[in-house]
N, C-alpha and C positions, 0 to 999 in steps of 0.2 A: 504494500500500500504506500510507503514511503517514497517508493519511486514514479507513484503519480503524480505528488504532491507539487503544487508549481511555487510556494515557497516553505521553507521549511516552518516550522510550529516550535513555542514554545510551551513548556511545562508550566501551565496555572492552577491555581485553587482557588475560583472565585465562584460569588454570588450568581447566578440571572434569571432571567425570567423570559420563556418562552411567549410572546404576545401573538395574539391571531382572535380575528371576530370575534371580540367580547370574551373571548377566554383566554385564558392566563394558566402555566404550569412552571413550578419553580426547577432550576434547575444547577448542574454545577459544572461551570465551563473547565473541564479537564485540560487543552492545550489548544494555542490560539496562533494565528497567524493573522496577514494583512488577508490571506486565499479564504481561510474558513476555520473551524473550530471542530474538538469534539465535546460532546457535551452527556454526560452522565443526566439521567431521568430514573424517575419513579416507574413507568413505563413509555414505551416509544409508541405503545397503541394511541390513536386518540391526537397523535401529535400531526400536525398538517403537513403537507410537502414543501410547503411554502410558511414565514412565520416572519414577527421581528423577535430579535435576542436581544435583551435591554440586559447589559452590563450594568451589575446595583450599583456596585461602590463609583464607576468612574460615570455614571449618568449617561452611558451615551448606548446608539440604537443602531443595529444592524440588520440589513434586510437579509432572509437565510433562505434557501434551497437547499432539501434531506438529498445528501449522495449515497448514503447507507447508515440501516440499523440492526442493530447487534444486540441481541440481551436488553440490558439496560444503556445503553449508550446510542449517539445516535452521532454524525458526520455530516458537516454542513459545511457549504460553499458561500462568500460572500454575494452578493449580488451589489 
């Protein structure tokens, strides 16, 4: 998988929240880049293909597209 990646990712532990029409799932952005993120969940059912990912602590909002979900974790591309 790493050698798809178009930049490399680094290792976080923060807050976020998955946003999409009126619903909301919290969530915990395991490793980040400028391309996309992976993001640990409660479950990846339920979760849209499309979303915003509201980073808590630094306030800011990213539009996401799901590339792939796994167990509990799910692989999302910037838009």
């Amino acid at each position: 998988m790493d050698g798809q990646r178009i930049a490399s990712r680094r290792r976080v532990l923060k807050a976020g929240s998955i946003k999409f029409g009126g619903g909301a799932f919290e969530c915990t952005i395991r490793n980040i880049s400028d391309a996309g993120a992976a993001l640990q969940v409660t479950t990846p059912l339920y979760i849209p293909d499309r979303f915003t990912l509201v980073l808590e602590n630094e306030q800011q909002k990213r539009a996401c597209r799901v590339i792939w979900r796994r167990q509990k974790r799910i692989g999302v591309t910037f838009d």
